[in-house]
Each structure stands twice: as structure tokens, then as C-alpha cells.
BAFI-3210 file (N, C-alpha, C; in Angstrom, 3 decimals, decimal comma, padded with zeros to 6 digits):
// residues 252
n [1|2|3|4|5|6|7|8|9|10|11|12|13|14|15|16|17|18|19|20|21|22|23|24|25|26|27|28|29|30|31|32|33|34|35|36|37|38|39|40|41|42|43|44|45|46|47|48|49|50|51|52|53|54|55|56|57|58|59|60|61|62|63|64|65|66|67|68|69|70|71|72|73|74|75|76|77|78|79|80|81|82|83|84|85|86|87|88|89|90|91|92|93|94|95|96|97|98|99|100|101|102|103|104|105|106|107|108|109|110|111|112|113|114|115|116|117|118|119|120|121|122|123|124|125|126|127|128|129|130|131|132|133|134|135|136|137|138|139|140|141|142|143|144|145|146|147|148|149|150|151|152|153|154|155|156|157|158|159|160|161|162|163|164|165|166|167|168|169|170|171|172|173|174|175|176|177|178|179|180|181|182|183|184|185|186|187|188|189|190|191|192|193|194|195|196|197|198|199|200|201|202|203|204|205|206|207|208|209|210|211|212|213|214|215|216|217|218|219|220|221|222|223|224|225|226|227|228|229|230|231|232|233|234|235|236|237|238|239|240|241|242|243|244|245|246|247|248|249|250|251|252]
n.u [034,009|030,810|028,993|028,030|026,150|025,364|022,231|020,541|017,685|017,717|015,176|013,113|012,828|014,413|016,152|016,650|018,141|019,580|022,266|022,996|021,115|021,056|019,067|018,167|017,348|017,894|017,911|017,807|018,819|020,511|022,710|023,872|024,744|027,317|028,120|025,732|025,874|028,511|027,950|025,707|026,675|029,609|030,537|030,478|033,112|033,423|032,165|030,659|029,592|027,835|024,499|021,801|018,899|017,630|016,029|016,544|018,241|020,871|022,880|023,283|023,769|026,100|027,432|027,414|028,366|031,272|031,457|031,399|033,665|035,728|035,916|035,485|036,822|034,465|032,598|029,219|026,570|023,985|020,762|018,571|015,201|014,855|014,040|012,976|013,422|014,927|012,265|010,372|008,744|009,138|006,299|006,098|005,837|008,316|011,120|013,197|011,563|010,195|010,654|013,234|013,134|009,947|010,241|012,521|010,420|008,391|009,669|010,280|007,889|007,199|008,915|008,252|005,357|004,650|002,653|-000,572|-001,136|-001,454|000,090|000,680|002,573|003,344|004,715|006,627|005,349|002,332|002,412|000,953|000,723|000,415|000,663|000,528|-000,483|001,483|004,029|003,611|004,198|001,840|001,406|001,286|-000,044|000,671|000,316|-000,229|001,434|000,099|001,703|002,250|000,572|-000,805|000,924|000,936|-001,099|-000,860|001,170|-000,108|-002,443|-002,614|-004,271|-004,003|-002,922|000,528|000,717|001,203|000,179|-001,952|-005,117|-007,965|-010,787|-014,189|-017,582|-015,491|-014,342|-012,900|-010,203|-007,822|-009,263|-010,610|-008,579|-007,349|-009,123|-009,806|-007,311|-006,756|-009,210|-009,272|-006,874|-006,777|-009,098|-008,930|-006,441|-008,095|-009,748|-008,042|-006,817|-009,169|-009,813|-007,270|-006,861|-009,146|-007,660|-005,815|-007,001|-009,024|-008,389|-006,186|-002,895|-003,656|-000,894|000,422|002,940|005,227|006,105|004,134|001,396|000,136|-002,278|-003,573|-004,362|-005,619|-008,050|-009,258|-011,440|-010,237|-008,827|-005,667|-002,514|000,144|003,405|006,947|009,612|009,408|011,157|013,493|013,532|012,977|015,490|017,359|016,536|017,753|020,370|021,595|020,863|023,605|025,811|025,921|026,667|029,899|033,018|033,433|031,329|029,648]
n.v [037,770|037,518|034,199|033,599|031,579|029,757|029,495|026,898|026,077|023,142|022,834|020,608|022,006|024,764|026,632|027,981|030,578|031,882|034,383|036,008|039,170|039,044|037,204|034,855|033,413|030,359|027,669|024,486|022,974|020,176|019,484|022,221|023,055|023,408|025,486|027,665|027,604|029,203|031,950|032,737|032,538|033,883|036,153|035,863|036,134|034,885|032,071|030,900|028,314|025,927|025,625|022,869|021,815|019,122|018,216|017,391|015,293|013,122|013,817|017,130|017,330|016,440|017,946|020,342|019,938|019,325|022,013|023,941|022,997|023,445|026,324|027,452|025,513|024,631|023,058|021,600|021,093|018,751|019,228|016,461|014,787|014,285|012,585|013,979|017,898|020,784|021,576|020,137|017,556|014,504|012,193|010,625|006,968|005,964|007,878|008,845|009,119|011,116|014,434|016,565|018,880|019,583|019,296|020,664|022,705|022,780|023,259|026,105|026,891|026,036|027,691|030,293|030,867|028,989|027,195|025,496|024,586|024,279|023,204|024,501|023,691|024,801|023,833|022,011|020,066|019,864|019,773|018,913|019,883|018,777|020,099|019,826|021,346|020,942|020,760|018,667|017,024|015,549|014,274|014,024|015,396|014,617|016,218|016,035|019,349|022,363|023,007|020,103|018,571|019,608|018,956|016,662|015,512|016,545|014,942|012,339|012,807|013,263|015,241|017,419|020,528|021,993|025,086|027,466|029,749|029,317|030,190|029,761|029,979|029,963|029,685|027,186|027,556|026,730|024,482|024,882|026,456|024,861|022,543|024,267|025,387|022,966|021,841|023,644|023,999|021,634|021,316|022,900|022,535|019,943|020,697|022,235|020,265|018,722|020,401|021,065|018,427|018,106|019,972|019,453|017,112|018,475|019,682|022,388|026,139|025,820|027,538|028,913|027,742|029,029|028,542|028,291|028,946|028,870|029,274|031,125|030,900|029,089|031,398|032,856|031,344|030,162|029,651|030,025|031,360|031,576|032,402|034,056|032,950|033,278|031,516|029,591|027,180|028,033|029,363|027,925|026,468|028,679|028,259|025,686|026,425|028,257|026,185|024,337|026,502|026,672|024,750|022,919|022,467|020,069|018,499|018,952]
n.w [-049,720|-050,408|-051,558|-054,407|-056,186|-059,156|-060,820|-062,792|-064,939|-066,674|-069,218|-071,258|-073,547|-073,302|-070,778|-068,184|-066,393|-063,520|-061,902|-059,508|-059,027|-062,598|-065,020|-067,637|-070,426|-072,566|-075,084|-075,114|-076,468|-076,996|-079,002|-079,767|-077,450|-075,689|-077,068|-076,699|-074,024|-073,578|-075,063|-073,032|-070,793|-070,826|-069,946|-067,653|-064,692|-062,298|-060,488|-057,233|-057,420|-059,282|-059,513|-060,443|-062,132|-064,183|-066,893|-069,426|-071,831|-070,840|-072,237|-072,166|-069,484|-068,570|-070,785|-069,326|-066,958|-067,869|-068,989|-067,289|-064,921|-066,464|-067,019|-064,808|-062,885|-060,395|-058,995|-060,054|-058,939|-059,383|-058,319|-056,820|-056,098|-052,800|-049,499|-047,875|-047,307|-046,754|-045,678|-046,873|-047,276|-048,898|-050,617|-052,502|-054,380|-055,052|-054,688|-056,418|-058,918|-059,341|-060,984|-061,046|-061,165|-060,535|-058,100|-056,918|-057,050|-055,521|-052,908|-053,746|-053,360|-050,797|-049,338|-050,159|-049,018|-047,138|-046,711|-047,401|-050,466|-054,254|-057,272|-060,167|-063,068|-066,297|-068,887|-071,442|-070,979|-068,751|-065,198|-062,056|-058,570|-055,238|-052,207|-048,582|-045,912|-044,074|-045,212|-046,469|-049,556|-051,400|-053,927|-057,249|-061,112|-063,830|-067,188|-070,793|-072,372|-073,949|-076,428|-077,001|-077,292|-079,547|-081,393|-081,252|-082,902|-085,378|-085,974|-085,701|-087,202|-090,500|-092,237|-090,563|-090,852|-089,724|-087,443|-085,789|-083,473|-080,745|-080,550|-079,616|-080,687|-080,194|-081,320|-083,456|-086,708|-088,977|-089,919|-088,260|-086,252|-084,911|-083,949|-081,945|-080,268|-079,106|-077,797|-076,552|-074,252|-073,656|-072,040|-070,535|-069,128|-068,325|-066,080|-064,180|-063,029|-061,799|-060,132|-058,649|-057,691|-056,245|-054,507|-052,736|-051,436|-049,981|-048,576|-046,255|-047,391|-050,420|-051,843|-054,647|-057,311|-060,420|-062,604|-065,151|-068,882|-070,660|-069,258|-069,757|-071,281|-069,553|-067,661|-068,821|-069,960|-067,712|-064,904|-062,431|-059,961|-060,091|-058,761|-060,243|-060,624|-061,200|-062,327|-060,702|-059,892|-059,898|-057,700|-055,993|-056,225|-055,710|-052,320|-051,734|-052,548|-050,422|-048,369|-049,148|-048,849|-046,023|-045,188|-043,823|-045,867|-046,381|-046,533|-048,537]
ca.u [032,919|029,460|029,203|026,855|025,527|024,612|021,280|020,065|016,848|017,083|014,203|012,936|013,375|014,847|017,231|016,250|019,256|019,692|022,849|022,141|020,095|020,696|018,414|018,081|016,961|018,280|017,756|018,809|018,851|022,417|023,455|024,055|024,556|028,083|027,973|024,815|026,319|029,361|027,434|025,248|027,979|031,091|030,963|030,619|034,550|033,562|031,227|030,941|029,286|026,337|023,361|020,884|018,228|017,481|014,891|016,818|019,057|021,914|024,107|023,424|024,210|027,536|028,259|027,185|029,664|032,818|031,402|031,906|034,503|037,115|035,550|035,101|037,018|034,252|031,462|027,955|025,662|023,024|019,888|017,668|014,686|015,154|012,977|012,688|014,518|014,429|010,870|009,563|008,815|008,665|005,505|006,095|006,596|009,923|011,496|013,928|011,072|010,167|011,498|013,913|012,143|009,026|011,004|012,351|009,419|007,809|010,641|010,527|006,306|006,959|009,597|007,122|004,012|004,392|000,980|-001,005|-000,937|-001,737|000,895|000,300|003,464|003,187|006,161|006,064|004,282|001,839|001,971|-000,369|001,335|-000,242|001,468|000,088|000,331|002,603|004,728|004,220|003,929|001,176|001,465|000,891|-000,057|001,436|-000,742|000,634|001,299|-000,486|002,046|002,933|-001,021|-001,441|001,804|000,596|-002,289|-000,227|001,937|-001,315|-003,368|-001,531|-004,579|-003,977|-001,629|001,027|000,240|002,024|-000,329|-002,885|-006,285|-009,230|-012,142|-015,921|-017,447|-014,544|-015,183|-011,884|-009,312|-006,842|-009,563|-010,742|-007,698|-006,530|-009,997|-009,996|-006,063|-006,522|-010,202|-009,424|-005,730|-007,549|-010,413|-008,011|-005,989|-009,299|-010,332|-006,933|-006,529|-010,283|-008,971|-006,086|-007,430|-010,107|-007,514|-005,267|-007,829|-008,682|-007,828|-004,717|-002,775|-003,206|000,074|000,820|004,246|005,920|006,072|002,836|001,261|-000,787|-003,374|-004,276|-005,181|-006,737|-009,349|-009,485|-012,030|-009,603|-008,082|-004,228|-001,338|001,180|004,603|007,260|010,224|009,428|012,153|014,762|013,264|013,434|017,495|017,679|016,745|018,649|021,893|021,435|021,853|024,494|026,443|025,965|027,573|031,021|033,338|034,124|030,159|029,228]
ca.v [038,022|036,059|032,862|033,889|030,452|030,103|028,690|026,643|025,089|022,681|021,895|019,987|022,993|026,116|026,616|029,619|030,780|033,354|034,493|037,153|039,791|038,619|036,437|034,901|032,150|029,660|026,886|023,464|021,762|019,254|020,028|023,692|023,728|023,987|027,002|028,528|028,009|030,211|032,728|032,757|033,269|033,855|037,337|035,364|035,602|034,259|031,887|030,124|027,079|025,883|024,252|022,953|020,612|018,662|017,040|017,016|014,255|013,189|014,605|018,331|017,415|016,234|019,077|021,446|020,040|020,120|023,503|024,601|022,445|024,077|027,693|028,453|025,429|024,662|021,936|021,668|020,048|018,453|018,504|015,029|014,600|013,611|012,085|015,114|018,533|021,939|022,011|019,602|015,661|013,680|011,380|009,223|006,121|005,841|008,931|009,038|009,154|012,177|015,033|017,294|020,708|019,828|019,076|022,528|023,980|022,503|023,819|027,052|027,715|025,874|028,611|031,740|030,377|028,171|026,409|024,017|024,907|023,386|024,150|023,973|024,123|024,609|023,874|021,064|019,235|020,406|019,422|019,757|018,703|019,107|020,209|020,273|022,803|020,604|020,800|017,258|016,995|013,939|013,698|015,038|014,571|014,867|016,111|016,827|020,968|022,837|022,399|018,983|018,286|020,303|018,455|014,496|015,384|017,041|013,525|010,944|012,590|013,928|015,702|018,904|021,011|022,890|026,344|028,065|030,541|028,514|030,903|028,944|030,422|029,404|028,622|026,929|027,477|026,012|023,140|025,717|026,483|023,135|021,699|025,106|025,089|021,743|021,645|024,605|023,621|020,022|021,211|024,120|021,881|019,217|021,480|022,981|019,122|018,262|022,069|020,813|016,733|018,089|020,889|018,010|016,126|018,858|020,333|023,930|026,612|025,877|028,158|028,134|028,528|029,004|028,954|028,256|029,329|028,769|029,602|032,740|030,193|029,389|032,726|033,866|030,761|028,903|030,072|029,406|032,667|031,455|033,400|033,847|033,135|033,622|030,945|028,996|026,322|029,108|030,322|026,468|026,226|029,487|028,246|024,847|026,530|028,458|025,397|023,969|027,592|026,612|022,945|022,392|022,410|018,499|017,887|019,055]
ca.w [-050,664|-050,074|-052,715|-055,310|-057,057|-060,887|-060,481|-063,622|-064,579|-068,196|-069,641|-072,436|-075,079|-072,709|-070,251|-067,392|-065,146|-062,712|-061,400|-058,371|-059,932|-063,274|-065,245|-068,459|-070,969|-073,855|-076,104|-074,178|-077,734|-077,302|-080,372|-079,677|-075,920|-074,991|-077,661|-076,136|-072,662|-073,017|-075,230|-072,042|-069,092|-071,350|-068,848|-066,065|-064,438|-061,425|-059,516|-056,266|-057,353|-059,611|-059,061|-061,656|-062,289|-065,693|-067,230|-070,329|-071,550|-070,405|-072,953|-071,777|-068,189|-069,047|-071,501|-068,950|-065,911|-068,594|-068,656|-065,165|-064,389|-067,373|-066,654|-063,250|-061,842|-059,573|-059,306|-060,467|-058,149|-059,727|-057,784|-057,095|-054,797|-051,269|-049,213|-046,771|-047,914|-047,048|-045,019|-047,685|-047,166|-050,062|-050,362|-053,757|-053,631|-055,273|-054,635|-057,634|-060,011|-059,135|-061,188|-060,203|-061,854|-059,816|-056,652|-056,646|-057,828|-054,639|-051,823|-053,901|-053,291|-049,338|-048,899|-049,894|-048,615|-045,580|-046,219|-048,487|-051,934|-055,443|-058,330|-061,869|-063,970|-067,671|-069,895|-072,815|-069,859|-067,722|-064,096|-060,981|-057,428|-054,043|-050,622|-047,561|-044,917|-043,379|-046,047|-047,183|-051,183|-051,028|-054,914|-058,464|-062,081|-065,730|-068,445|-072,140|-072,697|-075,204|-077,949|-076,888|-077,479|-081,007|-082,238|-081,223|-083,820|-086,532|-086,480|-086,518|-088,517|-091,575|-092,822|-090,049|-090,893|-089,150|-087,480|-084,175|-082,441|-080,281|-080,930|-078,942|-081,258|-080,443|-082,488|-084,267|-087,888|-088,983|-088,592|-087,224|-084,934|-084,208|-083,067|-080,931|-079,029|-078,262|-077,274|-075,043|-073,380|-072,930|-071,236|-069,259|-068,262|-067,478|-065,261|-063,305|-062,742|-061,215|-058,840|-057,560|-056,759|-055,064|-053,123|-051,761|-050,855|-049,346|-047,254|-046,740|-048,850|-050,863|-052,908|-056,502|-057,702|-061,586|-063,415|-066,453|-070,189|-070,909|-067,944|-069,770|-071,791|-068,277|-067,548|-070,385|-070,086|-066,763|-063,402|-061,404|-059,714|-059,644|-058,315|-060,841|-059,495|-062,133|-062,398|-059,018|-060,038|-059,506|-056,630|-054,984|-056,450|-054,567|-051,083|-051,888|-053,048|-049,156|-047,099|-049,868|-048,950|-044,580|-045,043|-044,318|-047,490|-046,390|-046,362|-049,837]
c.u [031,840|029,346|027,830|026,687|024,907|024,103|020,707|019,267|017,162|015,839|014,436|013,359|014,189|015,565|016,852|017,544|019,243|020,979|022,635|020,833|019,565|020,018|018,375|017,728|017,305|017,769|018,280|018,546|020,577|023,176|024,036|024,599|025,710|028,463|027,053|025,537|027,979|028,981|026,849|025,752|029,144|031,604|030,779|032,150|034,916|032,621|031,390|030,447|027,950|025,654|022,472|020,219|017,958|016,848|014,924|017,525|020,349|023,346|024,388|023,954|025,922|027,998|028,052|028,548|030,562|032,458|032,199|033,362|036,219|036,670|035,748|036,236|036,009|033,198|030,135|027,208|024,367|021,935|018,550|017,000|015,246|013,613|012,377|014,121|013,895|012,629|009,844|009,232|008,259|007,905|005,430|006,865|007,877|010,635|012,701|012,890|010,348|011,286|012,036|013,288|011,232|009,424|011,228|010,943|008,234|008,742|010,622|008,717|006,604|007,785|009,056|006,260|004,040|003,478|000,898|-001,233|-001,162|-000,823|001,048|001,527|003,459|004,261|005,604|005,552|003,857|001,771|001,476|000,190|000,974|000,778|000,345|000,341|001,199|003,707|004,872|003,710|003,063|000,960|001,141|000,223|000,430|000,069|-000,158|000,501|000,815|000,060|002,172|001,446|-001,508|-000,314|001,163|-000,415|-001,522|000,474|000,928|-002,368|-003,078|-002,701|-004,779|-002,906|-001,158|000,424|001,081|000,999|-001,725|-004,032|-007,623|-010,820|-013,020|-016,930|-016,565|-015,140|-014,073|-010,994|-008,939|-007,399|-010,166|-010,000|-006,999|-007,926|-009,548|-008,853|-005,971|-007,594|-009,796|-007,801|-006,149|-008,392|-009,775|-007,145|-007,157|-009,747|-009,829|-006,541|-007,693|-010,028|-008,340|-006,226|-008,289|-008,722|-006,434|-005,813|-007,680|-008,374|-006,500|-004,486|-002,704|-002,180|000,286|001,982|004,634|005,617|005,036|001,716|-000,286|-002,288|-004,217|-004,989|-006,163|-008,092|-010,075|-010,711|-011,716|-009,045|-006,370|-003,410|-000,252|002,881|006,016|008,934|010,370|010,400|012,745|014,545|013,634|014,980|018,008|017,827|017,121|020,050|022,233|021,752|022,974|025,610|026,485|026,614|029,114|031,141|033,181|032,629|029,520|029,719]
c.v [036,958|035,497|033,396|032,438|030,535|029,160|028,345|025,759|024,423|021,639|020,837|020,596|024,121|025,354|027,682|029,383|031,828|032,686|035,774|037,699|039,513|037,447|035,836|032,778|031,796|028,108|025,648|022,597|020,882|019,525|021,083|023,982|023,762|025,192|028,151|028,403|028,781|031,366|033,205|033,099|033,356|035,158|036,737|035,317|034,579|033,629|030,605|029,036|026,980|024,936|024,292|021,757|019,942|017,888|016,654|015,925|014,048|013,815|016,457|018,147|017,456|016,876|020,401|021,306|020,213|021,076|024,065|024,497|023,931|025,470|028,324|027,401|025,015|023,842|021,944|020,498|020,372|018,404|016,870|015,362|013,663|013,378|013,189|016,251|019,911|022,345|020,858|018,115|015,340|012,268|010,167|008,495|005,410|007,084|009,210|009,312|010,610|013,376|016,531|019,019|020,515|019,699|020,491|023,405|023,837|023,138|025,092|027,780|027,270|027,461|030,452|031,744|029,778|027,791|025,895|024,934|023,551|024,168|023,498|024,735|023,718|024,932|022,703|020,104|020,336|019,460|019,865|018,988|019,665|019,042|020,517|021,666|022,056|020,507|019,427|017,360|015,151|013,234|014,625|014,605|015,328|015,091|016,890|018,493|021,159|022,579|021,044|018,498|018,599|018,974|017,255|014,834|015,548|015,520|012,384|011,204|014,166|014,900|017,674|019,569|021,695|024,492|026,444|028,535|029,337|029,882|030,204|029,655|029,650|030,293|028,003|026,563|027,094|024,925|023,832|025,711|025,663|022,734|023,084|025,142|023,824|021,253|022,851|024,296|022,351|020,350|021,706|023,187|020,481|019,660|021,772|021,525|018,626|019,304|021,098|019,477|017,177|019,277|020,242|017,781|017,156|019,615|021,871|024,764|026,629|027,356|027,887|028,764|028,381|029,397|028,187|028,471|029,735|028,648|030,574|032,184|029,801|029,928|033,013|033,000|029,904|030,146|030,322|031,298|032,155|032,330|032,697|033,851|032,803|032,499|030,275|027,892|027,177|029,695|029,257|026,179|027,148|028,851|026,793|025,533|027,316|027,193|024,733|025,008|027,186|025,306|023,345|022,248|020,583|017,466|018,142|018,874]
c.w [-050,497|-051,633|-053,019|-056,098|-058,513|-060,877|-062,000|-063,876|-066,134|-068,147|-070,506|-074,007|-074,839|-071,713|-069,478|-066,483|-064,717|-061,944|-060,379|-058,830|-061,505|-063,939|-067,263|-069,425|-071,836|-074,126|-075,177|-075,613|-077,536|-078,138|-080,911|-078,238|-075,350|-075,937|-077,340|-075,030|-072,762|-074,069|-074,002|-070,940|-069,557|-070,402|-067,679|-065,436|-063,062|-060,579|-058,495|-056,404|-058,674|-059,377|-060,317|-061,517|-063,412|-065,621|-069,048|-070,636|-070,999|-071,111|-072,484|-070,236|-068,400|-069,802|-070,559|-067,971|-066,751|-068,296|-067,641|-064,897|-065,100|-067,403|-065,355|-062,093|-060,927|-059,903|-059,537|-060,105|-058,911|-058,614|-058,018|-056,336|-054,054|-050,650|-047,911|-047,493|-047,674|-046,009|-045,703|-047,697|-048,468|-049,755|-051,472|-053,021|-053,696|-055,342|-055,876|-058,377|-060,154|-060,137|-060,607|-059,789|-060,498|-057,894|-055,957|-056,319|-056,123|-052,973|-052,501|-053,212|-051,063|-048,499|-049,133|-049,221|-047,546|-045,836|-047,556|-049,497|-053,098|-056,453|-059,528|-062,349|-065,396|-068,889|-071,408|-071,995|-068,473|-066,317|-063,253|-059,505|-056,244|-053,008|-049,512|-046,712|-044,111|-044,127|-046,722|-048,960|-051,119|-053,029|-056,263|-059,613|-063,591|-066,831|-069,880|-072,117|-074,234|-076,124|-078,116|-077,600|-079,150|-081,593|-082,620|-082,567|-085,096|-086,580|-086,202|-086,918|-089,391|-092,525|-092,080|-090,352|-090,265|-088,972|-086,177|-083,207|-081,881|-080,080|-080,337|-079,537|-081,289|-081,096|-083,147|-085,443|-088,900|-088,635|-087,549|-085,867|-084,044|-083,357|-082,066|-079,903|-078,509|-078,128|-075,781|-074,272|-073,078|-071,579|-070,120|-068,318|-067,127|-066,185|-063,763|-062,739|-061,762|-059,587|-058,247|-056,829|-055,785|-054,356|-052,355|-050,991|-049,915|-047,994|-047,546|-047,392|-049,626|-051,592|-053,904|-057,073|-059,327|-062,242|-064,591|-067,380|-070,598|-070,429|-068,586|-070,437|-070,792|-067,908|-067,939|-070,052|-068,773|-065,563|-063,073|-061,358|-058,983|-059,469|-059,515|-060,130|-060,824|-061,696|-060,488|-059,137|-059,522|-058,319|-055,164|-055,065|-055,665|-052,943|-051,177|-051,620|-051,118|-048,305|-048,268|-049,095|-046,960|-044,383|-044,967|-045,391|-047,470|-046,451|-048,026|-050,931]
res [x|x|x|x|x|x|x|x|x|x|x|x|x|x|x|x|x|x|x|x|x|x|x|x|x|x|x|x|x|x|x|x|x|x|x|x|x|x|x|x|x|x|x|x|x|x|x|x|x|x|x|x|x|x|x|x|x|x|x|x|x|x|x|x|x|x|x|x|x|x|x|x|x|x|x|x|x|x|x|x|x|x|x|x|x|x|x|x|x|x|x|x|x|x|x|x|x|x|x|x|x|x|x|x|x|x|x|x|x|x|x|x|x|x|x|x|x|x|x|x|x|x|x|x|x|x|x|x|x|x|x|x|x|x|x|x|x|x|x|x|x|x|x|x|x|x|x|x|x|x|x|x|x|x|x|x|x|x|x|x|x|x|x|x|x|x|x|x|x|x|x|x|x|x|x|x|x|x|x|x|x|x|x|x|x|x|x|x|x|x|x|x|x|x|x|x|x|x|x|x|x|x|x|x|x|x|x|x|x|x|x|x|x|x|x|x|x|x|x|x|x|x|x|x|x|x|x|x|x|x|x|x|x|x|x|x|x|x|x|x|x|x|x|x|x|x|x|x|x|x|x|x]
***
């Protein structure tokens, strides 16, 4: 039977996994998560390995391997960056600091695309990280996500109050719509500032790639004509968990 892999990305607030065809998403709160994770694959009876990346704390990592381990039996390779991996050379200059999400997320766009690209991922942080067409990743940058951005305000200055939907109305004739324009134009504009830097510096036309959660505020307001590409972490754990599956058992 060919080794099917249970590929998992944790975030900061979610959890995305795909096992073959299937797909699906949860809560990576600690406090809930070895109860969401066998709600989540309690039908799982059998898998050849998992892989996952985390950018949560360390308490979900370690409640996830028990997981595995007392379920399936079988080990849960964490991915880290490497300093070359997959087609991909790593250009920071401490290669640990690098996180793992965007690591993937960078061997998942080299492995559709073959060429230089720019990729904006938007979760409770937005990032923007450049590849060459040689596949080298020459660097990136961090910029707070839309809610991450509305919240910081709601906790230092106690006179905005809570609201959910981000609404970018101009004129803004409200707080509400005060602080949702100018959380989504300053992120957007920030974004569009960062694609144009690092397409300079990558040369030629990159791709603009766009993924995660919050991805569609993007859309809705930016120039920019990005290609949507729909869980590119999972798509990079994919062609990871592939050479993982060509190694010797005595090598992995």
C-alpha cells in the first residue's frame, strides 16, 4: 500500500491538515488540543507517518507527538528550515529563525512554479518572502494581520470598542469605520509596498503569490493582480513528506 502522510500545519489560532484527498481545519488553542485532535482523526485507523510544522507553542507540539505516537504508533516529524531543501536554498542569516510555515510555504510555490515569485501569507501575521528563479529565498518581512492590527488598538486605547467584521468604509464616518479603514489600507498598502521592494530586488516578473485566511481583504482592496494559491504550507509538507517517503527507513 503507498504511505499516505498526515500533513499538518499549526498556527497561531487554527490548525489545517490534509490527509490524501481529505482536508480540514481546527482550533490549535492548548487547552483543547489533544481533544480537538482525536475529534479531528479519531477515523483515521491508519497512517504512514506525520509531518507538521508549528508556530504555536510548545505545549501543542508535544501534545500532538503523544498523539501519534499512542494512535498510530508512528512518528511525527517536525519540520525546521534547512539551509538548502527540496530545490530551495536558504538565504537568512541564521537559518533556525526562520519559520517553519513560511519555509514550506516557500518549497510548496518553488515546486508549482519553478521561477521567481513574491508570496504574501496572511494569517494573524502577514508575511511577504522573495524567491528567485533560482530558487534562492533572498529574504522576507513580518507585518501585523488585520485582526492582530484592530486588536493592538482595542488594548491601548480603551476608548474603541470591540467589533469583528473589518468594513473599510470611505469616507469613514465612524470609530468602527475609522479603525477598519485604516487597519485594512495601512495592511494593504503595506503589503503592495513590500510585493514592489521585493520584485526590484528579485528581478523580472515574479509571481504574486497569495495565501492564507485572510488572504480575501487583499483582494477586495489591493492593485496588485495576485494568484490565489489555497493552503501553500500543505502543498510544501506535501513535496517534503515525498523525499521523507524515498529515504531509507535507517535515514529518517
Amino acid at each position: 500500500m503507498k504511505p499516505v502522510y498526515l500533513l499538518i500545519d499549526i498556527g497561531n489560532q487554527n490548525a489545517k491538515w490534509q490527509f490524501g484527498d481529505e482536508k480540514g481545519t481546527f482550533p490549535s488553542r492548548h487547552s483543547e488540543f489533544n481533544q480537538t485532535l482525536t475529534q479531528s482523526f479519531g477515523h483515521l485507523n491508519h497512517v504512514s507517518g506525520v509531518l507538521f510544522v508549528s508556530v504555536a507553542d510548545q505545549t501543542c507540539t508535544n501534545i500532538l507527538q503523544s498523539f501519534v505516537t499512542a494512535k498510530w504508533n508512528v512518528e511525527a516529524f517536525q519540520v525546521t528550515p534547512k539551509e538548502e531543501q527540496c530545490g530551495v536554498r536558504n538565504c537568512y542569516r541564521e537559518i533556525s529563525e526562520l519559520g517553519a510555515d513560511r519555509w514550506a510555504a516557500l518549497i510548496g510555490a518553488w515546486s508549482v512554479y519553478q521561477s521567481a515569485a513574491v508570496i504574501v501569507d496572511c494569517g494573524t501575521a502577514v508575511t511577504v518572502d522573495a524567491l528567485t528563479a533560482k530558487g534562492e529565498f533572498i529574504g522576507g518581512s513580518i507585518l501585523p494581520g488585520f485582526e492582530l492590527a484592530r486588536d493592538s488598538l482595542w488594548q491601548r486605547a480603551p476608548g474603541i470598542r470591540e467589533f469583528n467584521a473589518l468594513s473599510p468604509e470611505l469616507p469613514a464616518r465612524s470609530t468602527v469605520e475609522a479603525v477598519s479603514s485604516g487597519v485594512v489600507y495601512t495592511t494593504v498598502g503595506g503589503v503592495e509596498l513590500l510585493v514592489q521592494k521585493y520584485s526590484e530586488l528579485v528581478g523580472g516578473t515574479p509571481k504574486l503569490l497569495l495565501t492564507g485566511g485572510t488572504c480575501s481583504l487583499i483582494t477586495e482592496h489591493s492593485s496588485y493582480n495576485f494568484e490565489m494559491v489555497s493552503n501553500l504550507t500543505l502543498i510544501g509538507l506535501e513535496v517534503i513528506s515525498r523525499t521523507i517517503r524515498q529515504q531509507p527507513t535507517n535515514e529518517q
